[in-house]
ROLUM-340679 format. One record per residue (C-alpha): residue in three letters; residue number from 1; x, y negated, z. Coordinates in Angstrom, 2 decimals, always signed. Layout:
<rs>
  fivex  gumar        x        y        z
    ALA    NUM        X        Y        Z
...
</rs>
This chain:
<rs>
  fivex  gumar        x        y        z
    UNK      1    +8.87    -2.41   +31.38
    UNK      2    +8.41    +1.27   +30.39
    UNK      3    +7.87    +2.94   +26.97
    UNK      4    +4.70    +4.68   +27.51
    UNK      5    +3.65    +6.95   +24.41
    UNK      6    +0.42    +8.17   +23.91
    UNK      7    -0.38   +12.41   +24.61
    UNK      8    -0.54   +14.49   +21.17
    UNK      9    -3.80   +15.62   +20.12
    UNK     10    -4.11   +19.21   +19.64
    UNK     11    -6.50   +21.18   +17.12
    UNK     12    -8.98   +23.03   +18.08
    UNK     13    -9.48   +26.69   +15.62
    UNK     14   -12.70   +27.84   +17.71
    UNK     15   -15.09   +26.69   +14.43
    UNK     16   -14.70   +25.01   +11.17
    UNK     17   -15.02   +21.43   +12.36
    UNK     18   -11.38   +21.64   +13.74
    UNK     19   -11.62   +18.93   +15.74
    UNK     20    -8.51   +16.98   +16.94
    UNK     21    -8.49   +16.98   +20.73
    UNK     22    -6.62   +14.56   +23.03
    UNK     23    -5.82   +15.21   +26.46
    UNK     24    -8.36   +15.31   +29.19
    UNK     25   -10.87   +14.96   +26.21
    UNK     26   -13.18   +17.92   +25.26
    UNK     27   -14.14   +18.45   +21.58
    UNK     28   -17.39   +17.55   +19.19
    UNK     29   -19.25   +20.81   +20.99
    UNK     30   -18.14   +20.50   +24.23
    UNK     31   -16.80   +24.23   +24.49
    UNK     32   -13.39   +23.38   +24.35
    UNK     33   -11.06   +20.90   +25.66
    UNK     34    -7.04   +19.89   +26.04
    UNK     35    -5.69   +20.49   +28.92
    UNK     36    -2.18   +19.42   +29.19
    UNK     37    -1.06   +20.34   +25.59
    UNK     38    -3.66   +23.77   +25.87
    UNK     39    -6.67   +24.82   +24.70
    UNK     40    -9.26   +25.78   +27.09
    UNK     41   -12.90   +27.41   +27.20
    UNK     42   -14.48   +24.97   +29.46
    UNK     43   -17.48   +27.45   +30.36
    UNK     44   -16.66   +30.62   +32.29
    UNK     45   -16.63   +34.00   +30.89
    UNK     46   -19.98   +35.44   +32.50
    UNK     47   -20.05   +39.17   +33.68
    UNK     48   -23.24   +40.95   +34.85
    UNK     49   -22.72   +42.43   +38.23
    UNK     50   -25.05   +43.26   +41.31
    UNK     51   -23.17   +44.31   +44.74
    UNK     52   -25.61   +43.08   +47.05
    UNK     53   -28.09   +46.97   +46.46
    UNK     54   -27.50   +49.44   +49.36
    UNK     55   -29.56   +52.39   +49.69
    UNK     56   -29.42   +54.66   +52.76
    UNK     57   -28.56   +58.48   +51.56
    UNK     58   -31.38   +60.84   +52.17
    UNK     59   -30.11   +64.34   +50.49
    UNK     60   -29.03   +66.60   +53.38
    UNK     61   -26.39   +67.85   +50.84
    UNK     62   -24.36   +64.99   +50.77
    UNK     63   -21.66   +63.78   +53.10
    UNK     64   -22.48   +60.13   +53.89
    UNK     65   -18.81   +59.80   +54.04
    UNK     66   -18.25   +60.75   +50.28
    UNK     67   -20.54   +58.41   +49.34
    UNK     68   -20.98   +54.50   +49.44
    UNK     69   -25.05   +54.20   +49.09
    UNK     70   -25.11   +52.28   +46.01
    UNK     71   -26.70   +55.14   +43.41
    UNK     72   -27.37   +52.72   +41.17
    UNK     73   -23.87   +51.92   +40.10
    UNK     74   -24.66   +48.33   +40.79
    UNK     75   -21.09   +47.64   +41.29
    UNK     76   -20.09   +48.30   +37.75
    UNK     77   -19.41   +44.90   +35.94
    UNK     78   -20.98   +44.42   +31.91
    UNK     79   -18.54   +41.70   +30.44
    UNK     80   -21.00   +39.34   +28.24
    UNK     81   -20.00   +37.10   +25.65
    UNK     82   -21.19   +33.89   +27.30
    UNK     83   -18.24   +31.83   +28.14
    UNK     84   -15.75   +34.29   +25.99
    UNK     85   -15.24   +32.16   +23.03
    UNK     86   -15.21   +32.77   +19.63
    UNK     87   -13.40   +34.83   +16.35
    UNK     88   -12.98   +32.11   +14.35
    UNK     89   -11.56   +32.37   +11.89
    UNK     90   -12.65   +36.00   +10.81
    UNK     91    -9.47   +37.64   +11.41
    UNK     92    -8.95   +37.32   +15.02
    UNK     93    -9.80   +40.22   +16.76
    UNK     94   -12.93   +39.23   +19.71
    UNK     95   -11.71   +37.43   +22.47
    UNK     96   -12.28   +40.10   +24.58
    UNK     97   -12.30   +44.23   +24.18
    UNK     98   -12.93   +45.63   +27.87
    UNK     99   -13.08   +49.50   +28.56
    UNK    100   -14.24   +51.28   +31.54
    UNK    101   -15.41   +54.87   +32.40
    UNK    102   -18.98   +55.53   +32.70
    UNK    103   -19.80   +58.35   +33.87
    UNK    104   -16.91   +60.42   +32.85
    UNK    105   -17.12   +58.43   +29.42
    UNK    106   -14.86   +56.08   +27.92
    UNK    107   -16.54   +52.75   +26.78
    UNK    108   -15.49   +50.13   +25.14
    UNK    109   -17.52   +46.62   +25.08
    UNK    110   -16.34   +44.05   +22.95
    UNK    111   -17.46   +40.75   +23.07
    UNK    112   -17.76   +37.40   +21.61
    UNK    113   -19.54   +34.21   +20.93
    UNK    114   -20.78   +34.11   +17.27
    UNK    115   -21.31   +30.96   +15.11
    UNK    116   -24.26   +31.70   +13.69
    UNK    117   -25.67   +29.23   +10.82
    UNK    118   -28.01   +32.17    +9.63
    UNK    119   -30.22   +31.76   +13.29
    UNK    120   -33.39   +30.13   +14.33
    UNK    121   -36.35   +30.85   +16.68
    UNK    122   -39.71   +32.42   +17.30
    UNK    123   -41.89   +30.68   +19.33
    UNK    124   -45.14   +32.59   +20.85
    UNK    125   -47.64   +30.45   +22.07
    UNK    126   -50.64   +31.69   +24.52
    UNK    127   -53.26   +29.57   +23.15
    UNK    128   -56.30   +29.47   +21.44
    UNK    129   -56.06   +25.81   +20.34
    UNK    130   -55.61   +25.05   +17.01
    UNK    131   -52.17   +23.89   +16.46
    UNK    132   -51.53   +23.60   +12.73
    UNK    133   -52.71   +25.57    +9.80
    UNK    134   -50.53   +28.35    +8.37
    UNK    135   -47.61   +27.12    +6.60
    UNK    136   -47.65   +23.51    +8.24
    UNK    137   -44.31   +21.78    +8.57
    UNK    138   -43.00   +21.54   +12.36
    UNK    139   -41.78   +18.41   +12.98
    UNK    140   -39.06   +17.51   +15.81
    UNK    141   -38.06   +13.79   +16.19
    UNK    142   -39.32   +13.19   +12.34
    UNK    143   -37.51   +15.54   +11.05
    UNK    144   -39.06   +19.16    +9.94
    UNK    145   -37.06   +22.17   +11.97
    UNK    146   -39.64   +25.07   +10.66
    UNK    147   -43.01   +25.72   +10.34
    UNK    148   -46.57   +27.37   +11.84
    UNK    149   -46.96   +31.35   +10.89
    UNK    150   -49.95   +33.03   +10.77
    UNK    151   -51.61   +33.33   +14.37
    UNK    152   -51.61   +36.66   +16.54
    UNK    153   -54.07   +37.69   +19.06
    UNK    154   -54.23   +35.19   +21.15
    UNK    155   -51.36   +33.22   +20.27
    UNK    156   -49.98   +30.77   +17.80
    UNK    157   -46.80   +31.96   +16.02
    UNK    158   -43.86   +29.21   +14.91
    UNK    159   -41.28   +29.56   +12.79
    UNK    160   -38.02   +27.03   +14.15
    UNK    161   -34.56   +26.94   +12.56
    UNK    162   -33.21   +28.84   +10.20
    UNK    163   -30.23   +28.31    +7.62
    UNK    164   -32.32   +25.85    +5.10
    UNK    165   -33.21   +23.42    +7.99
    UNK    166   -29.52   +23.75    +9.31
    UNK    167   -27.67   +23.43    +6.24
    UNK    168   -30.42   +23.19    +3.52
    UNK    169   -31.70   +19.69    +4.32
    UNK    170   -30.27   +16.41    +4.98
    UNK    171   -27.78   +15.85    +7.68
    UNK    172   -30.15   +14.55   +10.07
    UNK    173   -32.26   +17.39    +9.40
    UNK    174   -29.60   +20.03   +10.43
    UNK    175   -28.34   +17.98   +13.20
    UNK    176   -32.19   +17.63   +14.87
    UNK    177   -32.76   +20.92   +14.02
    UNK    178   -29.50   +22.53   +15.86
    UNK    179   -30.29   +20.08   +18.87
    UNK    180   -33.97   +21.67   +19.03
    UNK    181   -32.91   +25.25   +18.32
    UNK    182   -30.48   +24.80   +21.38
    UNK    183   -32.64   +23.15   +23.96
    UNK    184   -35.26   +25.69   +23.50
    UNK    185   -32.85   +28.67   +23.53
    UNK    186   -31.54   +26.97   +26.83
    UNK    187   -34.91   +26.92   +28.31
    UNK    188   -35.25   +23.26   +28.09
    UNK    189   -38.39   +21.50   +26.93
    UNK    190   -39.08   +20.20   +23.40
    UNK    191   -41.79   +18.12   +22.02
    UNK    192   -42.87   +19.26   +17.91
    UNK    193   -45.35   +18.40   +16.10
    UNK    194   -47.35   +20.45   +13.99
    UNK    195   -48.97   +19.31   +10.93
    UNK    196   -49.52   +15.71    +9.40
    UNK    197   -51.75   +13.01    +9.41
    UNK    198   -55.08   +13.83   +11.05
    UNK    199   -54.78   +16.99   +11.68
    UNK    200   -51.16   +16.67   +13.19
    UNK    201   -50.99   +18.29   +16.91
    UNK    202   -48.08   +17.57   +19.27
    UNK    203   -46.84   +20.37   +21.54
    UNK    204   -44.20   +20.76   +24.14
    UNK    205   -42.28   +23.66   +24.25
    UNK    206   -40.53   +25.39   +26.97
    UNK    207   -39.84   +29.33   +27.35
    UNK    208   -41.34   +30.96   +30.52
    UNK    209   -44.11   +27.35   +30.76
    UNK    210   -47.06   +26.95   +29.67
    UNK    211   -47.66   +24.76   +26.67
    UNK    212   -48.84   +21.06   +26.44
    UNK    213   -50.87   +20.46   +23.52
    UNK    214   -51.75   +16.95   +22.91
    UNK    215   -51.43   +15.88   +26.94
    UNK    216   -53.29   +18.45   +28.21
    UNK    217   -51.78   +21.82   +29.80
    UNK    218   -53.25   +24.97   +28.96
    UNK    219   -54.16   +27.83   +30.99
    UNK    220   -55.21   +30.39   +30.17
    UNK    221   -54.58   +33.28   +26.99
    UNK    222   -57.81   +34.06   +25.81
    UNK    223   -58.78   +37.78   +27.08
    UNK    224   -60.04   +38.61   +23.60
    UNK    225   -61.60   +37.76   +20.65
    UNK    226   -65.26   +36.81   +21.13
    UNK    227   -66.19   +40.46   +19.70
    UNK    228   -63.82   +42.29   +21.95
    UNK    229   -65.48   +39.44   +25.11
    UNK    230   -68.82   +41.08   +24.65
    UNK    231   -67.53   +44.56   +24.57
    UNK    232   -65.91   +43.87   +27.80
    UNK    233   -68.78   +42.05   +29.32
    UNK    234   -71.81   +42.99   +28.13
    UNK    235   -72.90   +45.14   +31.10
    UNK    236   -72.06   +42.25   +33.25
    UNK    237   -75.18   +39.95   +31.42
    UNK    238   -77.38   +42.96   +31.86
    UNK    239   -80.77   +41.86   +33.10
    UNK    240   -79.49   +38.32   +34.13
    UNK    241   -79.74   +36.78   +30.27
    UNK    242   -81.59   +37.79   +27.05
    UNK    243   -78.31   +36.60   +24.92
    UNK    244   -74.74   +35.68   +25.02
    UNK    245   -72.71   +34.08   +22.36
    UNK    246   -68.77   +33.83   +22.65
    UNK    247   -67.49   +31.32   +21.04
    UNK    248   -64.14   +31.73   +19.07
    UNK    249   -62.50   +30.04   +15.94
    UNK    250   -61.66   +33.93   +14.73
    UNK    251   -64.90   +36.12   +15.55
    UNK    252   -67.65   +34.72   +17.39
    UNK    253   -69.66   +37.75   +19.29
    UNK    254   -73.45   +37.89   +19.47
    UNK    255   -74.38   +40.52   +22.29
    UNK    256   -78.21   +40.90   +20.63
    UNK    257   -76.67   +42.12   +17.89
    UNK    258   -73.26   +43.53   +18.67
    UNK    259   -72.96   +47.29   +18.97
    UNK    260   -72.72   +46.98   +22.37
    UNK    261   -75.72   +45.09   +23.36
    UNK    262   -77.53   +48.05   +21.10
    UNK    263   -76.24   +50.87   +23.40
    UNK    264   -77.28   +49.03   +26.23
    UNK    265   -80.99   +48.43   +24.31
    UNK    266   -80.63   +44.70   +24.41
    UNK    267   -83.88   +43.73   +21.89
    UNK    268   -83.42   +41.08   +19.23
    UNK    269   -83.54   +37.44   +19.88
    UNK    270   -84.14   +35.88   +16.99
    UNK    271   -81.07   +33.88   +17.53
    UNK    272   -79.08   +32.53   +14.36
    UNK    273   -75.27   +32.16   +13.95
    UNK    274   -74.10   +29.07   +11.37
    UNK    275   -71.02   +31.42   +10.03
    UNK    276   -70.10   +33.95    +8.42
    UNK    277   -71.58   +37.23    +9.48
    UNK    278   -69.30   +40.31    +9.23
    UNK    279   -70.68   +43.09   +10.72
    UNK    280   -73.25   +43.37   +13.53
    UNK    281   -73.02   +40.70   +16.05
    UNK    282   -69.68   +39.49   +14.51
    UNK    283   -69.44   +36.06   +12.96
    UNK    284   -66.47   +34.22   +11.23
    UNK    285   -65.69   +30.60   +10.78
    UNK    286   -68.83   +28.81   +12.27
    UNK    287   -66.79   +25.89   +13.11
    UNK    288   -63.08   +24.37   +12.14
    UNK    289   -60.38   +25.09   +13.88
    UNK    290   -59.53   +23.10   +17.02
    UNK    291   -58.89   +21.82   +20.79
    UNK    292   -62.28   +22.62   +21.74
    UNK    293   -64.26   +25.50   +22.16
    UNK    294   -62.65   +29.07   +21.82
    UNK    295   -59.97   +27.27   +19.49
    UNK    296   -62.55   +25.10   +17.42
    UNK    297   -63.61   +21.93   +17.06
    UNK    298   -66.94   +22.20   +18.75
    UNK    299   -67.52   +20.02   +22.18
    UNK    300   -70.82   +20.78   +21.79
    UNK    301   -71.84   +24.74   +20.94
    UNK    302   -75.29   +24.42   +19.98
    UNK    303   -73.49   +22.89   +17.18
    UNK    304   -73.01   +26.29   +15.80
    UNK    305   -76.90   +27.42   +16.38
    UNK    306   -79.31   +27.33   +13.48
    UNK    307   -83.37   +27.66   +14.30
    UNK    308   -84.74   +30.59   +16.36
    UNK    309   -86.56   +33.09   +14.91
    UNK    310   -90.68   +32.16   +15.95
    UNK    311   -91.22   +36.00   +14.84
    UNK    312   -88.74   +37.36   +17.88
    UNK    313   -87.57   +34.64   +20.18
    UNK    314   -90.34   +33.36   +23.12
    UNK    315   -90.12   +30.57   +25.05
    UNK    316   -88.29   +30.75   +28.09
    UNK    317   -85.28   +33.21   +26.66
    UNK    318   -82.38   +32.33   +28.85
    UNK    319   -79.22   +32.04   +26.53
    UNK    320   -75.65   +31.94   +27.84
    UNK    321   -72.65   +30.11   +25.62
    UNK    322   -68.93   +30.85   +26.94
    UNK    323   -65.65   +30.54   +25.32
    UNK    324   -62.75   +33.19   +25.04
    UNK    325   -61.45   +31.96   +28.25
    UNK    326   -64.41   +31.33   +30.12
    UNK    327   -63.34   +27.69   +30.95
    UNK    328   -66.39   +26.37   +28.44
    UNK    329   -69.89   +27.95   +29.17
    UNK    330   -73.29   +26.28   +28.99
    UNK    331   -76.55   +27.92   +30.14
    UNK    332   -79.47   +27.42   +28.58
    UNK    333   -83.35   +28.10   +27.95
    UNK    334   -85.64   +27.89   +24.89
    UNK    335   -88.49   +25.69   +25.50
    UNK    336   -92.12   +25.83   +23.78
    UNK    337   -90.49   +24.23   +20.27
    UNK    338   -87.58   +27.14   +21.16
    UNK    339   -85.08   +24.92   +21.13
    UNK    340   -82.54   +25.65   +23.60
    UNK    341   -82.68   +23.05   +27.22
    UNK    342   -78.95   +22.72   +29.55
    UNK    343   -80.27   +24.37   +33.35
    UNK    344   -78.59   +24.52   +35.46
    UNK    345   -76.34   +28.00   +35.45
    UNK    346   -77.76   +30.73   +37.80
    UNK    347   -74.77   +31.96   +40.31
    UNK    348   -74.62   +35.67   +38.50
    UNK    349   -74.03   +34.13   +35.52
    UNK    350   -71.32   +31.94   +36.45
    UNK    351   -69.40   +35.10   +38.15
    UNK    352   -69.65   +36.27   +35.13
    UNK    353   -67.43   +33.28   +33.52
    UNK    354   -65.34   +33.25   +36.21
    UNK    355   -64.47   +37.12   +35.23
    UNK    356   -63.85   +36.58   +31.65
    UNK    357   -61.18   +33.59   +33.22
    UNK    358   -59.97   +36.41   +36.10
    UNK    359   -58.93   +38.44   +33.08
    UNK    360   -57.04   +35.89   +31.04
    UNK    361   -53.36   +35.94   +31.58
    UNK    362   -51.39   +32.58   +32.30
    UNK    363   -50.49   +30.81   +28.91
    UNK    364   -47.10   +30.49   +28.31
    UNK    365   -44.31   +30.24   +25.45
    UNK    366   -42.25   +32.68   +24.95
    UNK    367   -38.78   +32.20   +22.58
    UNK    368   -37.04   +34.74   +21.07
    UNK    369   -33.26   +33.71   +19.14
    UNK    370   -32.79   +35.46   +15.92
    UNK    371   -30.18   +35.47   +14.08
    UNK    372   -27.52   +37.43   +11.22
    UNK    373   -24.43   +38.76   +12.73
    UNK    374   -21.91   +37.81    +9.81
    UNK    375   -18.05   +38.60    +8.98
    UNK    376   -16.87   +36.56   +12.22
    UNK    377   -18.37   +39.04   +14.35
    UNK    378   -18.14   +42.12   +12.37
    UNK    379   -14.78   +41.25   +11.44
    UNK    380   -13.59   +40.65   +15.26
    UNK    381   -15.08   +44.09   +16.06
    UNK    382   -12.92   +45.98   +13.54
    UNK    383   -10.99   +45.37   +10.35
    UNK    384   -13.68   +47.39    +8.06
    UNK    385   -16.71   +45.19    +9.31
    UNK    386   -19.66   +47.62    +7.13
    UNK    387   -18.59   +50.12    +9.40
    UNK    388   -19.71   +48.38   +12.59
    UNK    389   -23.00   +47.98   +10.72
    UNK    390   -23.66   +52.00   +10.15
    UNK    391   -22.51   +52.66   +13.50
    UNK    392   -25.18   +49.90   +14.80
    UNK    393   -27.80   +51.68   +12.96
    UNK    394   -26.59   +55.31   +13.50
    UNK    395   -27.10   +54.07   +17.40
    UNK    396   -23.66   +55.19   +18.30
    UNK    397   -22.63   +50.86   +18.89
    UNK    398   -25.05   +49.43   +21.30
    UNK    399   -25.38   +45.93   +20.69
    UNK    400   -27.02   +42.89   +23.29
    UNK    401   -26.82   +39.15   +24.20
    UNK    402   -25.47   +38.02   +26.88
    UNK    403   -26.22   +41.43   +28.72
    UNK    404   -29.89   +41.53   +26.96
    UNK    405   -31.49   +43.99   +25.09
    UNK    406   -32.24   +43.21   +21.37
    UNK    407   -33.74   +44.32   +18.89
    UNK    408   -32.18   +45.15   +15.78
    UNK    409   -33.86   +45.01   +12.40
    UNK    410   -33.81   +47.70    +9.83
    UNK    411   -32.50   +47.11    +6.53
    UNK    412   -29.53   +46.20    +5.78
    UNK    413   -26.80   +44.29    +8.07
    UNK    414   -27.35   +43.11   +11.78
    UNK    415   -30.16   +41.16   +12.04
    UNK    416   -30.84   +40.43   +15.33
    UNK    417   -33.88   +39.58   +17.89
    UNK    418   -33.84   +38.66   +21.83
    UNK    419   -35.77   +36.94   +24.15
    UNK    420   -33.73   +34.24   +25.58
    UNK    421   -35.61   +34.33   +29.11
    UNK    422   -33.35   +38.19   +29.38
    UNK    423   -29.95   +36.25   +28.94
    UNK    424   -27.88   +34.11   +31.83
    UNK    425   -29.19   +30.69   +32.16
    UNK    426   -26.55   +28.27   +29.69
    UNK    427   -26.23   +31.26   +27.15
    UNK    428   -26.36   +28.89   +23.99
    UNK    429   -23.77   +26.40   +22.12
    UNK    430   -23.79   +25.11   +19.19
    UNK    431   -20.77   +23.50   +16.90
    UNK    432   -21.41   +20.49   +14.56
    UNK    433   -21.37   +22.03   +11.20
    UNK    434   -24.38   +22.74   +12.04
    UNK    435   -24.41   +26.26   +14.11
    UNK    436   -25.70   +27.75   +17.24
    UNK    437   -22.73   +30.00   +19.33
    UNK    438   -24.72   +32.74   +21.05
    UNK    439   -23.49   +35.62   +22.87
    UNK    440   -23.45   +38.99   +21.66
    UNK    441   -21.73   +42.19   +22.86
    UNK    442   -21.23   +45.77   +20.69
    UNK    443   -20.55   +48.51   +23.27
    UNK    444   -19.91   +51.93   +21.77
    UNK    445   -17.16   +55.00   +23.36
    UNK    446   -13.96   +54.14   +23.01
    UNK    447   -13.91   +57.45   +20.81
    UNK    448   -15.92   +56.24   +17.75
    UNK    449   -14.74   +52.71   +18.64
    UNK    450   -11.31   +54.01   +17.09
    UNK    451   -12.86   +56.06   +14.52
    UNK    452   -14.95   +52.67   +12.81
    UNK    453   -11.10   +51.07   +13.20
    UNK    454   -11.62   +48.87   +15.86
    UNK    455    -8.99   +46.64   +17.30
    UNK    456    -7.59   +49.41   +19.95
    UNK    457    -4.09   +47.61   +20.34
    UNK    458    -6.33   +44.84   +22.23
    UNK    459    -8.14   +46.80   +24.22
    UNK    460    -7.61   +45.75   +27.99
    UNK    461    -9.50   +47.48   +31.68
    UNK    462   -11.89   +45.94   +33.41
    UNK    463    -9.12   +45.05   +36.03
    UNK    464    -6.10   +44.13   +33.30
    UNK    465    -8.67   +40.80   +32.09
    UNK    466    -7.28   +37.72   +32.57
    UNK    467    -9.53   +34.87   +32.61
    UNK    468    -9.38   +31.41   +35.26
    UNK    469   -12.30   +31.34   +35.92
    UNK    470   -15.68   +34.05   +36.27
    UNK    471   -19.45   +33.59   +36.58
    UNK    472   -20.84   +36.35   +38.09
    UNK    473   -24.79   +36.52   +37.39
    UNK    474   -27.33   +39.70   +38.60
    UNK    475   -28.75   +41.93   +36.50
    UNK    476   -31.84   +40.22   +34.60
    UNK    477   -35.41   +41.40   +35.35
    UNK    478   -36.03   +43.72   +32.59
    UNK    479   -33.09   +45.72   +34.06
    UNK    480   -31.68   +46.38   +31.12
    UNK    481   -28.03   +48.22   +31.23
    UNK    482   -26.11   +47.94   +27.99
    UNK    483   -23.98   +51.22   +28.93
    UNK    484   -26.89   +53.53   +30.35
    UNK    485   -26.03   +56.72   +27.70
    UNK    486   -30.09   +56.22   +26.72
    UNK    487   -29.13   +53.65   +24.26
    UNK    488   -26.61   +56.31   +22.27
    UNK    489   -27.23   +58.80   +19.67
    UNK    490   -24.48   +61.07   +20.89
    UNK    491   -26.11   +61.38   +24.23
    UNK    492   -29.43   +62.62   +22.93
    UNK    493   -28.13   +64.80   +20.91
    UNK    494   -26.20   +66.47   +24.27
    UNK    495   -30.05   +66.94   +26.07
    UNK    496   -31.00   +68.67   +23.01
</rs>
């Protein structure tokens, strides 16, 4: 019989949890595990690189054997922050500072994976449907994560995360709410729901898809509003109808009456609108908002028609009814009473739908991770961290996720924006404290990267890194290149 004692457990420092970790065993985020007695990042450190572009030379000047065919520099690796690990706590310098010449200049990209509590989501949705009032509470599993913003053309706007859902609310709350922020910003599908009670719309979510709202897929983005529609269209109906109204929950158009239908001496019809009028063959709320037509709650649209006018309209007017997205139309006719009869839609008329569709673009949800970069980052970047913030703003540091271009908010600190369909697939972690880990790089010359007091003593080559294990991932389609010289103030100022 053999004494057999059990392996130690080692702690883990990568976020406040701390977690205890026993061998072979990975910790409460899954990030890190213990292997043999050592702590190990269990995804790998993700580098942007493209070596497969060769271009054939073509200037007569150049001696094809000085020169390898690849003037785009594609072989020059961007070190992201996916898979580097993390600063915590605050004074650890980033797990990685990488330099390399560009160009003749010396950069410096330092990188790391931020623990951001301070993050959350915007979701854009292509849709005219109504999915919740302004201000509604988004539900996920029960539990609210965030909440609907005011629509934008053509889209519904939501509001997901953010520090009083991850820390502000009950535990469940945070937990469900980290669990939804992450799954979204990992391009994974996730079912809210918008509202309560009657009015309460479910919705599944994925970046790049289209939306499912209540069962049913959506299409299409609406091409405009049904003002703009007529604008766009109105020569189309020329001579084929006397009047065209496009339904929408925002501004139904009337082409009698619209200034278009006047240049193109379209007479009166005599045709009344149950809304709102605003100006000259524009009409607001003539219906609730909703899953039917144009983003209301009409099935039917004469539902929105009051009485003709027996002064102007005659019997036999032909009258054509079409939504944003041309998927609803209805053609009709007044009879003797002049009350509008369903016919049968005449072929020019329905290519006429079918355009208004042609110029809708796909629906789809985009997400875009935003979030505060706090005194873990700053502080890994360089020991005077307000400095990294006015060299962020004075566009002398660069800053991206995971190799993506962000946007960076004015005001005060760095306040961050990015749409998560520009970053490597698997960008996004999260610890249980609540917190997402997201990527994010600050790239600046090696010059002013001394000058803001950066960590220069840990400053290693592209070729000196030592990691087990690389991803290697192409370029991402908006071809963005965190060291082009475009993105610095100190190159501008050398065109000028």
């Amino acid at each position: 019989m053999t004494n057999s004692t059990k392996p130690e457990k080692i702690r883990c420092d990568a976020c406040p949890v701390m977690c205890f970790i026993a061998d072979g065993k990975s910790g409460a985020c899954d990030r890190y595990a213990n292997h043999d007695g050592n702590l190990v990042r269990l995804d790998p450190l993700t580098i942007i690189e493209d070596t497969e572009q060769k271009l054939v030379p073509f200037m007569k000047d150049i001696d094809p054997a000085d020169w390898d065919g690849n003037i785009v520099k594609g072989d020059r690796p961007f070190i992201t922050a996916v898979g580097a690990g993390t600063t915590y706590p605050d004074y650890k310098p980033a797990p990685f500072i990488v330099s390399q010449e560009i160009d003749g200049v010396d950069m410096v990209t330092v990188v790391t994976e931020g623990i951001f509590s301070y993050c959350g989501v915007k979701v854009k949705i292509d849709t005219d449907r109504h999915i919740g009032h302004e201000r509604d509470v988004v539900y996920a599993d029960g539990e609210p994560i965030g909440h609907v913003m005011t629509s934008e053309y053509g889209s519904k706007m939501l509001s997901l995360g953010g520090v009083e859902h991850l820390t502000g609310g009950s535990k469940k709350e945070g937990r469900i709410t980290c669990d939804a922020l992450l799954r979204l910003c990992n391009r994974e599908a996730v079912t809210i729901t918008a509202g309560e009670g009657d009015h309460a719309t479910e919705v599944v979510i994925q970046a790049g898809k289209a939306p499912i709202i209540n069962g049913a897929e959506e299409k299409l983005m609406r091409v405009g509003c049904g003002s703009a529609t007529i604008g766009m269209f109105a020569k189309q109906w020329l001579n084929h109808v006397e009047d065209v109204v496009v339904v929408d929950d925002h501004i139904t158009g009337v082409l009698s009456e619209h200034q278009a239908g006047k240049e193109l001496d379209i007479p009166a019809t005599g045709l009344k609108i149950l809304g709102r009028r605003s100006t000259p063959g524009r009409y607001f709320q003539v219906a609730e908002p909703g899953t039917g037509w144009g983003g209301t709650d009409v099935d039917d649209p004469l539902q929105i028609l009051g009485p003709f006018n027996p002064k102007i309209a005659k019997a036999g007017m032909r009258l054509l009814m079409v939504s944003t997205t041309g998927e609803q139309s209805a053609y009709f006719e007044l009879d003797k009473n002049l009350e509008p009869q369903p016919k049968d839609m005449p072929a020019k008329l329905r290519e006429t739908t079918d355009l208004i569709a042609e110029n809708c673009e796909p629906s789809v949800c985009s997400v875009l991770f935003m979030g505060g970069a706090g005194g873990s980052l700053r502080a890994g970047v360089t020991e005077n961290p307000v400095r990294l913030t006015r060299s962020v703003k004075d566009s002398l540091t660069h800053v991206s996720c995971g190799g993506a271009d962000v946007f960076v908010w004015p005001g005060g600190g760095i306040t961050v924006m990015v749409d998560i369909l520009d970053m490597p697939t698997g960008s996004f972690g999260y610890v249980p404290t609540p917190a997402l880990v997201a990527p994010i790089e600050f790239t600046l010359r090696v010059s002013d990267y001394s000058t803001l007091g950066g960590h220069m003593e840990e400053i290693q080559t592209v070729a000196e890194m030592r990691t087990d294990e690389l991803r290697r991932v192409k370029p991402n389609l908006s071809g963005h290149n965190p060291m082009s010289p475009s993105n610095y103030r100190w190159s501008k100022a050398n065109k000028n």
